[in-house]
N, C-alpha and C positions, 0 to 999 in steps of 0.2 A: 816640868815633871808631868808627866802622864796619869789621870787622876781614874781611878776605876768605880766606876758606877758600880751600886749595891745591887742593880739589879742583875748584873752581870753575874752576882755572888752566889743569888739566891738558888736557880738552878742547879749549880753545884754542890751546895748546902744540904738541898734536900734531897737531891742522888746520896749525899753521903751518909743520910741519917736512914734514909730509906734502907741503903747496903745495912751498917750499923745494926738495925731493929730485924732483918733479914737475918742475918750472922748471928744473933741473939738468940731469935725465934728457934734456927737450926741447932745450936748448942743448946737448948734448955729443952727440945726433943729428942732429944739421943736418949737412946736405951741404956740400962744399969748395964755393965757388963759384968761378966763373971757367973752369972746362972742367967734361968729364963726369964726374961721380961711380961714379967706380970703385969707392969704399966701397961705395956703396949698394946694388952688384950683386951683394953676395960675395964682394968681392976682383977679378972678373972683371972686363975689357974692358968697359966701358958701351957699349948699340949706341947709344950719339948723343952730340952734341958740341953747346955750348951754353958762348956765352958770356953775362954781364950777364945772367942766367936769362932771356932771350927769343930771343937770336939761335942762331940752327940751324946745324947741317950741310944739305947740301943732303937727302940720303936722308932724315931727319926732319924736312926742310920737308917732303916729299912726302905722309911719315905725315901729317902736319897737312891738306894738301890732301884725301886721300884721306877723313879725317875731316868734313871740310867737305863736302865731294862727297857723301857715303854719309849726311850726316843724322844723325849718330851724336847729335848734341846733343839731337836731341828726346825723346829716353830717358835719354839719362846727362847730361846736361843742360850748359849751356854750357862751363863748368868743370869737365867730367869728374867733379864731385862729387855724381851720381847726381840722377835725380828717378823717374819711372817703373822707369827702369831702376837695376840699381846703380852705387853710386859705383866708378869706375875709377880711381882715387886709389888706392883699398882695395883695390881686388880684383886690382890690380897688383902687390902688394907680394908676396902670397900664390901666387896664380896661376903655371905655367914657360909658357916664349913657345912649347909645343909645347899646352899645354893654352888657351892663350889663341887659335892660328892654329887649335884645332880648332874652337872656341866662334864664332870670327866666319864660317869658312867654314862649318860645318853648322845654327850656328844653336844656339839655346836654345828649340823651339820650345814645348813645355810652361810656357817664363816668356815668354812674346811675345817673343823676339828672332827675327828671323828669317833664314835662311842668307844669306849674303853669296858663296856661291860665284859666280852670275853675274853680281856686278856687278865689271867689269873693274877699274876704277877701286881697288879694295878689294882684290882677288885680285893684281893687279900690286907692289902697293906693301904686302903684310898686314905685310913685317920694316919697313917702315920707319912704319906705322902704330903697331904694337908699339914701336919704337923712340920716337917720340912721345909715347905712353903711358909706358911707361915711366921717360921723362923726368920726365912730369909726376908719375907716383906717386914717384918718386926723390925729387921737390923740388926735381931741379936747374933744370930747367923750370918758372920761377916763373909763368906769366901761360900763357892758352890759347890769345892768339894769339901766333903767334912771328912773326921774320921769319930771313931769311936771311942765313946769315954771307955779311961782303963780301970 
């Protein structure tokens, strides 16, 4: 019989506690669902409301229009999970919504984004674009398109 050395095990052992404490960490971060994730802001106010992770307030319907409007996908790509541009997933999580309304109004011009101050459409609606966003880096915002609470 073929005797198996412990150490052979250990390896193994702690890939599997490692995954474990992984898959833990990820389930005990998940957003409430069913309204906005106040968790996820810092304790703070969420700026958007969302039921069933698709359905909106109206002000972050608007965010979503304004997004659609402005083309935003063909950089950060359909699902806001980056392509050209960066993921907004990510860079939502990091980013404050005074450092995010500079970025879209003046632009990133040295990475090709470009300023957004005169397009109305963007400038009218930048807290409930942010709020959108937002959502979607939160998680409470499962899916990119939403629709509107009734």
């Amino acid at each position: 019989m073929t005797r198996v050395h412990s150490l052979h095990l250990r390896p193994a052992a702690l890939w599997l506690a490692a995954l474990l404490l992984a898959a833990a960490g990820a389930l005990h971060a998940q957003p409430a669902t069913g309204g906005a994730a106040a968790g996820a802001t810092g304790g703070a106010a969420a700026p958007y409301k969302v039921t069933d992770g698709y359905k909106v307030d109206s002000a972050t319907m608007e965010g979503f229009r304004a997004w659609r409007s402005a083309a935003c996908d063909r950089c950060h790509g359909p699902n806001q999970e980056g392509m050209v541009g960066p993921s907004l997933i990510n860079s939502l999580k990091t980013i404050s919504k005074d450092d995010f309304k500079t970025t879209v109004t003046n632009g990133r011009l040295e990475k090709g984004m470009p300023s957004f101050k005169t397009n109305d459409a963007v400038m009218k609606h930048l807290d409930d674009l942010y709020a959108y966003l937002k959502g979607r880096s939160d998680g409470a915002i499962t899916r990119a398109k939403v629709e509107e609470m009734k």
